[in-house]
C-alpha positions in Angstrom: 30.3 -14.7 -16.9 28.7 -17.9 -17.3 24.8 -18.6 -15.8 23.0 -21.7 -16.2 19.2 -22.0 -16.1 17.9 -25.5 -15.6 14.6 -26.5 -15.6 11.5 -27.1 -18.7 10.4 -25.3 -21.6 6.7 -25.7 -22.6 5.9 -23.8 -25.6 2.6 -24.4 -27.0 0.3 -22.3 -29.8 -3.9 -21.4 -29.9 -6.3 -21.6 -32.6 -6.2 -17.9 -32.0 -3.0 -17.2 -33.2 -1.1 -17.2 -29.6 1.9 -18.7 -29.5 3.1 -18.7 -25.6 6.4 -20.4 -24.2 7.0 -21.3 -20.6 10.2 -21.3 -18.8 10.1 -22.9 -15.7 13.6 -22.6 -13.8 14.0 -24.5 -10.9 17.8 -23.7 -10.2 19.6 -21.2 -11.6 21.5 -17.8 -10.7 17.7 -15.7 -10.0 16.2 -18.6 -8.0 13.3 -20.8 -8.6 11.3 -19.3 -11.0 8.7 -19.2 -13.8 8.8 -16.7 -17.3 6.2 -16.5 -20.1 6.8 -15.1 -23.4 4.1 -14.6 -25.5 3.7 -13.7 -29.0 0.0 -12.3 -30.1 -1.4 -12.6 -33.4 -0.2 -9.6 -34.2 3.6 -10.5 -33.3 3.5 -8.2 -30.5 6.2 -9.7 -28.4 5.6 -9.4 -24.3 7.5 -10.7 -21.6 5.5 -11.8 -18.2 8.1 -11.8 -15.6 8.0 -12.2 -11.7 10.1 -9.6 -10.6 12.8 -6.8 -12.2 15.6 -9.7 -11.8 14.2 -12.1 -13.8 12.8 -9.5 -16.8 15.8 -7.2 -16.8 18.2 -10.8 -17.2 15.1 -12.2 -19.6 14.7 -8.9 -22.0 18.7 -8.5 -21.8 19.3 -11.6 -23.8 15.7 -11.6 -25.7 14.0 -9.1 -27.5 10.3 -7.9 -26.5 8.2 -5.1 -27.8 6.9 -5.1 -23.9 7.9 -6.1 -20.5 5.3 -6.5 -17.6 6.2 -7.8 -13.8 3.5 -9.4 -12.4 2.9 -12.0 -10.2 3.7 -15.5 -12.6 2.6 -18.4 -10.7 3.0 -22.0 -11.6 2.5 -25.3 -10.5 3.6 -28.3 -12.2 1.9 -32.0 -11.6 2.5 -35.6 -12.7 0.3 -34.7 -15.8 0.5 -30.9 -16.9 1.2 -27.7 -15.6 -1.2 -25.2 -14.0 0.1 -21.5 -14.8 -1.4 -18.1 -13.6 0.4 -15.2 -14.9 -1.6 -11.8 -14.7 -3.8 -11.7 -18.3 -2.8 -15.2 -19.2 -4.1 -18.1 -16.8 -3.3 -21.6 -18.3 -3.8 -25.2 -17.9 -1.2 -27.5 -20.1 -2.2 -31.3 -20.0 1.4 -33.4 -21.0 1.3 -36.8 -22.7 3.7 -39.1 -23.1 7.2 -39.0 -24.0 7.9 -38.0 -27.6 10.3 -39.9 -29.8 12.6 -37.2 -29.7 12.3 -37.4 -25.8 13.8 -41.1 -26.1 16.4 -40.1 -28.6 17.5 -37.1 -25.6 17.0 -39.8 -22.8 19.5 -42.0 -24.4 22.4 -39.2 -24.2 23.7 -39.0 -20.6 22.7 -35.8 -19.3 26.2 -34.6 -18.4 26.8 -34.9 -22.0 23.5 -33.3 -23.2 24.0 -30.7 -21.0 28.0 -29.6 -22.2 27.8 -26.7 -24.5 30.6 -28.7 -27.3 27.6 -31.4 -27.7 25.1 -28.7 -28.5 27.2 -27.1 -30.9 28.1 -30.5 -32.5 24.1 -31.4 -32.4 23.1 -28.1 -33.6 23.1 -28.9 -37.3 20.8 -32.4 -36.7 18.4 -30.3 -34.9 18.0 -27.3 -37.1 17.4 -30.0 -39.7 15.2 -31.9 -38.0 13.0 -29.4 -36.0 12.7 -26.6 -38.3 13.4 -23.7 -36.1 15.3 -25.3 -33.6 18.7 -24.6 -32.5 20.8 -25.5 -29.6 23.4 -22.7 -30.1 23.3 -19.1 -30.9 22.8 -15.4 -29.9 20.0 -13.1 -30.1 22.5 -10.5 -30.8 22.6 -9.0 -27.2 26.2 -9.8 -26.0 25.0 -13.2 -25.0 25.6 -16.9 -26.3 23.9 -19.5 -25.2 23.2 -23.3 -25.3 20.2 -25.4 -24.7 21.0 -28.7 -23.5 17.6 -31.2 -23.8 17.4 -33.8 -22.0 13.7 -35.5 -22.6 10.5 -34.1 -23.9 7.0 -35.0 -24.0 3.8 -34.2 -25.5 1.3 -31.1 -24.8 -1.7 -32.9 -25.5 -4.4 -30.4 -24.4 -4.3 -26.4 -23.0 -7.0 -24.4 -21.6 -6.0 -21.2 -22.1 -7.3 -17.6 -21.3 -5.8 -13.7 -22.3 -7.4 -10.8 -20.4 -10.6 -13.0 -19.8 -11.0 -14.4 -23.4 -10.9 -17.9 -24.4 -7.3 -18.2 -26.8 -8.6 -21.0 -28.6 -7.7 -24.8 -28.7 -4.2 -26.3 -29.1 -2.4 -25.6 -31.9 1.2 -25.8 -33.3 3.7 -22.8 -32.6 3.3 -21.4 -36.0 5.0 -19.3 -37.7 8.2 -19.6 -35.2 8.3 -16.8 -32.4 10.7 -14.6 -32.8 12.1 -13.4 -29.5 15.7 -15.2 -30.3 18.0 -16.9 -32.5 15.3 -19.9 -32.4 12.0 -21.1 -31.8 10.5 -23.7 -29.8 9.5 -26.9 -31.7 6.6 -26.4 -33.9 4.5 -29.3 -31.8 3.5 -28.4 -29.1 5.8 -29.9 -26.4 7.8 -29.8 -22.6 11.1 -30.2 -22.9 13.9 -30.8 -20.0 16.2 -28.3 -20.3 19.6 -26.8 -19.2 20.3 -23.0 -20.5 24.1 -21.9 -20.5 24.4 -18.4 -21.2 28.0 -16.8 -21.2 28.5 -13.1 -21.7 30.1 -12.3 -25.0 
């Protein structure tokens, strides 16, 4: 079976130690919907999901040490993104288009978004984003491909956990670890189709 997700990614790290990524879906096989995962300084792994759909499809193909459904609100504006997610209320302030989001403009998205062109590109961007893979598995019957097609800067986040400031913006590092791959290690929104075939 073959499901594809289709939306932005925002990942983004604290001064704290947090390093939080964003999935926004606006089409795909669940609906419209939003997904954090979240990695504490002390690598415990959660999943913030909106309902059982989305965090029994979500912790299926990723791998958390917790799994809470909650309420995971977001709304998304010319210049950032506004999340409220039950411990973890966020705002993201985007700047302006990286130069890796010209290099993905220039591909036409038809082609960015076929799962031969991310295998082909895998390679360049493993090499050039450490961490960064448009290919793999996370070992749970599932492959998958993650076909960019522009990205931009997080320039700012204002970001709370359980009531307590996480601390300013900072790069997602070390790399999370809930998959085969991490999100760049600047802070960043990318736009994004998922293919995920079952294995």
């Amino acid at each position: 079976m073959r499901s594809r997700f289709t939306g932005e990614i925002c990942g983004f790290g604290t001064a704290r130690g947090h390093r939080v990524i964003v999935g926004r879906w606006v089409d795909s096989p669940l609906g419209a919907s939003t997904d954090v995962m979240h990695e504490a300084p002390d690598g415990l792994r959660t999943l913030l999901a909106p309902n059982d759909a989305v965090a029994t499809f979500v912790s299926a193909t990723y791998t958390f040490d917790e799994v809470r459904i909650l309420p995971v609100l977001s709304a998304r504006t010319a210049g950032g993104l506004h999340l409220d997610a039950g411990p973890m209320v966020a705002d993201v302030e985007y700047g302006s288009r990286s130069a890796i989001g010209w290099v993905l403009r220039s591909v036409p998205p038809p082609l960015a978004r076929a799962t031969w062109w991310c295998t082909v590109i895998d390679p360049v961007a493993r090499a050039v984003m450490r961490g960064v893979r448009t290919r793999g598995t996370a070992g749970n019957g599932r492959r998958e491909w993650y076909g960019a097609t522009d990205a931009h800067r997080v320039e700012s986040v204002r970001c709370t956990i359980d009531g307590v400031d996480a601390g300013g913006l900072a790069d997602v590092w070390p790399p999370v670890r809930f998959g085969f791959g991490s999100t760049p290690r600047a802070p960043m929104v990318v736009a994004v189709t998922t293919t995920i075939v079952e294995t």
